[in-house]
C-alpha positions in Angstrom: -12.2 -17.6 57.6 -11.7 -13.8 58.1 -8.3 -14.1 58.6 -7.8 -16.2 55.7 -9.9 -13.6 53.5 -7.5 -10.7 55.3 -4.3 -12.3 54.0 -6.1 -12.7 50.9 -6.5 -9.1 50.0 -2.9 -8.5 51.5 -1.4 -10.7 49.0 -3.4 -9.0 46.2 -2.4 -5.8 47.3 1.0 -6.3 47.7 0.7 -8.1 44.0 -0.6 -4.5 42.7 2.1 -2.5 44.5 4.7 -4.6 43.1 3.4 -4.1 39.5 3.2 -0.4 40.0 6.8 -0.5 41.1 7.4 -2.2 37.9 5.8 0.2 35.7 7.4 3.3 37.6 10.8 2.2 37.3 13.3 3.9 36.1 14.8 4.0 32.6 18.2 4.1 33.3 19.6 2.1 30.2 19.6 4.1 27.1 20.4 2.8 23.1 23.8 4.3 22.3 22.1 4.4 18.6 18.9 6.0 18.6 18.7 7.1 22.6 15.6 5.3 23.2 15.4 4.4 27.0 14.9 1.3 28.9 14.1 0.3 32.9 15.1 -3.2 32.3 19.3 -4.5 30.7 17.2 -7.7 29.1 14.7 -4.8 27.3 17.5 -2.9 26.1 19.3 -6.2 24.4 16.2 -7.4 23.2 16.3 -3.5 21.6 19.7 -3.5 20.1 18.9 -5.8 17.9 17.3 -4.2 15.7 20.2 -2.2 15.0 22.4 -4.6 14.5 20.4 -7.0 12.5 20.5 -9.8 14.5 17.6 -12.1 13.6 18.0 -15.5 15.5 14.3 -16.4 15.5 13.3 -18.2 12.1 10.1 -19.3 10.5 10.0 -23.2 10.1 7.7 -22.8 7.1 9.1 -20.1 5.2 12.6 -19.0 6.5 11.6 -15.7 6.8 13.8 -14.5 10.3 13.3 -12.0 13.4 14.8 -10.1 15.7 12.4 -11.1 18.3 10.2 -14.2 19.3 6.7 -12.3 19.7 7.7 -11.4 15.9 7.9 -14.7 15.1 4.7 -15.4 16.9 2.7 -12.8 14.9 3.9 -13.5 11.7 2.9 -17.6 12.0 -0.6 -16.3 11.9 0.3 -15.6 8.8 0.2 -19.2 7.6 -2.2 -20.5 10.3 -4.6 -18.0 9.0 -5.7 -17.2 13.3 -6.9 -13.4 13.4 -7.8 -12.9 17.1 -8.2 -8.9 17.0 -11.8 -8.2 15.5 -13.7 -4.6 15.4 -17.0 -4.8 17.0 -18.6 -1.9 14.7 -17.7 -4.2 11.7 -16.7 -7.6 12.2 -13.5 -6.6 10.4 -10.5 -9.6 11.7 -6.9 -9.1 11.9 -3.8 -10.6 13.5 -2.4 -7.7 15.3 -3.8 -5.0 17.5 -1.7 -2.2 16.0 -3.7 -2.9 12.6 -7.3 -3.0 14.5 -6.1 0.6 15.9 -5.2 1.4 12.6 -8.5 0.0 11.6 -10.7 1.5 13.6 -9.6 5.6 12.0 -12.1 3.9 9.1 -14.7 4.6 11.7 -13.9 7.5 13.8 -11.9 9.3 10.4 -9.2 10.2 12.6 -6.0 11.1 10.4 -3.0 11.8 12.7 -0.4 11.5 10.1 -0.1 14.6 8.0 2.6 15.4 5.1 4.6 18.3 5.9 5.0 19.3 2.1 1.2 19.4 1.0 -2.4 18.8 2.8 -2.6 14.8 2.8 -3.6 13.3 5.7 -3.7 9.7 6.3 -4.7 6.9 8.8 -1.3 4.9 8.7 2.4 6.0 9.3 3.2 3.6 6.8 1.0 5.0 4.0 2.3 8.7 4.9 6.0 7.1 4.0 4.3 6.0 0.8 3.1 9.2 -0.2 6.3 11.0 1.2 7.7 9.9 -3.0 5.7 11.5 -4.6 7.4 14.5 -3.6 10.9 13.0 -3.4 10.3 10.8 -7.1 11.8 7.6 -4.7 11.1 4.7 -6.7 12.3 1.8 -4.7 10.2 -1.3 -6.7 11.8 -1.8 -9.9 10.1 -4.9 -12.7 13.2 -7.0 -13.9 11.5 -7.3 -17.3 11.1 -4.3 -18.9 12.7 -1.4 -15.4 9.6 0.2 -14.6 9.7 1.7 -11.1 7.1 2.8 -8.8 6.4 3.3 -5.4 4.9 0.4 -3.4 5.4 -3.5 -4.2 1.6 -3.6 -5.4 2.1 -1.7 -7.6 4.9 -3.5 -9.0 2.6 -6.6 -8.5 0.1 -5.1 -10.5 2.6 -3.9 -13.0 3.5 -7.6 -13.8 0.4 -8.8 -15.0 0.8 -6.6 -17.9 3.8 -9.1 -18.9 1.9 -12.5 -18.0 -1.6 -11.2 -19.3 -3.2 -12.0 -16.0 -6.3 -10.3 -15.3 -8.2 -12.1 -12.0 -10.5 -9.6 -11.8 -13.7 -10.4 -14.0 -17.1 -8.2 -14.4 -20.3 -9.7 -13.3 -22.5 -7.8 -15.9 -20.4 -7.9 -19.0 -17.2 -10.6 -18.7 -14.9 -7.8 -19.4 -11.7 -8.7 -17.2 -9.0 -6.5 -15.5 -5.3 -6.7 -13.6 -6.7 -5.0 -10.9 -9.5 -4.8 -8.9 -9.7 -0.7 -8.7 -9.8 -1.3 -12.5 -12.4 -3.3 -12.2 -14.2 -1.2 -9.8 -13.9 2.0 -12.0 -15.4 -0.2 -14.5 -18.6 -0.6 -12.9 -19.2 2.8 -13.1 -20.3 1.8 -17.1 -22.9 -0.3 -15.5 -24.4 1.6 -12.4 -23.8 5.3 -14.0 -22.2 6.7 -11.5 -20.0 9.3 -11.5 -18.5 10.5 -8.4 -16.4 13.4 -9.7 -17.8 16.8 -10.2 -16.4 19.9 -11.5 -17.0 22.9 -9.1 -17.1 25.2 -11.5 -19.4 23.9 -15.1 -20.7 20.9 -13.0 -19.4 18.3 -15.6 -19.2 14.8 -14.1 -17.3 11.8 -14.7 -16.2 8.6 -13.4 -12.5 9.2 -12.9 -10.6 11.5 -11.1 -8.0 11.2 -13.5 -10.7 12.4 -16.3 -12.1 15.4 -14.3 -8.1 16.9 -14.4 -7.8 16.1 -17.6 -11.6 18.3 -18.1 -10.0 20.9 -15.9 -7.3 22.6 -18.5 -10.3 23.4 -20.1 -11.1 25.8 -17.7 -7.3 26.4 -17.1 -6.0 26.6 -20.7 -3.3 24.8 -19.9 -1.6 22.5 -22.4 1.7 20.4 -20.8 2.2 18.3 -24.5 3.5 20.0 -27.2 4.7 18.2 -30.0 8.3 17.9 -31.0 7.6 18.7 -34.9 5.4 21.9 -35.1 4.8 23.3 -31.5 1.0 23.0 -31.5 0.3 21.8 -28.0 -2.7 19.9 -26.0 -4.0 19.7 -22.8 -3.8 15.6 -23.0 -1.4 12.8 -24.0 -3.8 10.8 -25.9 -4.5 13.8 -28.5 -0.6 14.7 -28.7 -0.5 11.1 -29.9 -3.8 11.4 -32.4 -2.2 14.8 -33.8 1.8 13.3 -34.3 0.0 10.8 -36.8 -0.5 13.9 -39.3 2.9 14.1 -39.5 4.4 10.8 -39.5 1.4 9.7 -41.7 0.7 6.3 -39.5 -2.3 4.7 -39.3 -3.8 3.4 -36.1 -3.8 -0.5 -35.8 -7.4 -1.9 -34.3 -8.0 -2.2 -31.3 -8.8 -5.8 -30.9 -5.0 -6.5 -33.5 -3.1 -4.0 -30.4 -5.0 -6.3 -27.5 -3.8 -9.4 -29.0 -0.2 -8.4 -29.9 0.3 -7.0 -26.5 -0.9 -9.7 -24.4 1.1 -12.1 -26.4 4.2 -10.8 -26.9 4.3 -9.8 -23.0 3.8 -13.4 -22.0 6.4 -14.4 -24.4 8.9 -12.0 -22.9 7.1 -13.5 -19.5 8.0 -16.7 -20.2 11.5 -16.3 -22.1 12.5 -14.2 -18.8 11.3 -17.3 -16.5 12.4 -20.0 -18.2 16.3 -18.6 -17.8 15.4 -18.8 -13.8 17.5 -21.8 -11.4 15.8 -22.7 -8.3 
């Protein structure tokens, strides 16, 4: 019995020294592209393959390929719906660990990425790249009905429901609907009252940040929209529009006529632009 239990821990022990050999090896096979180093030949293949777009792996149920089998694997939990990783603070599931890490900066506020350009910080490398054009103007999602470009494809997912009229996102308290659910949560604001931006210096608050700019050029005096015909200029869009009316002499439609024509008349263009689609 005690020798038995002696070999035992010899086995075990030569187990561990054999995986620290592993994990001490070293790199000596380095990419040619980016100089990333490797201990293992099958590592570095495995590697070079996303360089040279070699995606053998394919999804049964959707085509969609890969460069490597455990990217396969992931992405199936896609359509299987399994999300192993789950934060213990708040229950919060997802299927990879790299998005629980990413997760978890919710609760600790960690914010490793920082732009180099101006003070943003973020939790996510890939939400730093976003961010990265606004400074450079990159514009990479473009809408095939009417070429309006931004910068992420939910945005341009949001963008399209102006065409089709869609709007998912319904209030509880009053039935008015939106195209998206920030929209909608902005909205609520109108119900609750609240109105999480201040101004530091008159106090004013209101529900948008995009209002409490607009309130700062009071303090500022600046006025970006001059009009074309007689110079006067203002510090929003809205009463540049309002003022070019004197000129022109138009008279706003209603509201509820511009609602209806719009929502219409995108769905027709919707439509008329789907309908000329082959599958």
């Amino acid at each position: 019995m005690r020798t038995s239990l002696r070999s035992q821990i010899l086995r075990q022990s030569t187990n561990h020294l054999a995986a620290l050999c592993v994990v001490y090896e070293p790199k000596s096979f380095s990419c040619d592209d980016c100089g990333k180093r490797f201990s293992q030949k099958s590592k570095l293949t495995r590697h070079m393959k996303g360089h040279t777009g070699d995606k053998p792996f394919a999804c049964e149920l959707c085509g969609k390929r890969f460069c490597h089998k455990h990217h396969l694997n992931t992405h199936m939990r896609v359509h299987t719906g399994k999300k192993p990783f789950a934060c213990e603070l708040c229950g919060y599931r997802c299927t990879q660990k790299a998005h629980l890490n990413d997760h978890m900066r919710v609760h600790t506020g960690d914010k490793p990425f920082a732009c180099e350009l101006c003070e943003y910080r973020c939790t996510q490398k890939a939400s730093l790249n976003t961010h990265i054009r606004v400074h450079t103007g990159d514009k990479p999602f473009a809408c095939e009905l009417c070429g309006y470009r931004c910068t992420t494809k939910s945005l341009l997912n949001d963008h399209i429901k102006v065409h089709t009229g869609e709007k998912p996102f319904a209030c509880e308290l009053c039935g008015k609907r939106f195209s998206r659910k920030h929209n909608l949560n902005t909205h609520m604001r109108v119900h609750t009252g609240e109105k999480p931006f201040a101004c530091e210096l008159c106090g004013l608050r209101c529900t948008q940040k995009s209002h409490l700019n607009d309130h700062m050029k009071v303090h500022t005096g600046e006025k970006p929209f001059a009009c074309e015909l007689c110079g006067k200029r203002f510090s929003r869009q809205d009463s540049l529009n309002r003022h070019t009316r004197v000129h022109t002499g138009e008279k706003p439609l209603p509201v509820s006529y511009i609602r209806a024509s719009s929502t219409q008349g995108s769905r027709d263009l919707f439509n008329n632009s789907t309908s000329k689609c082959t599958i």
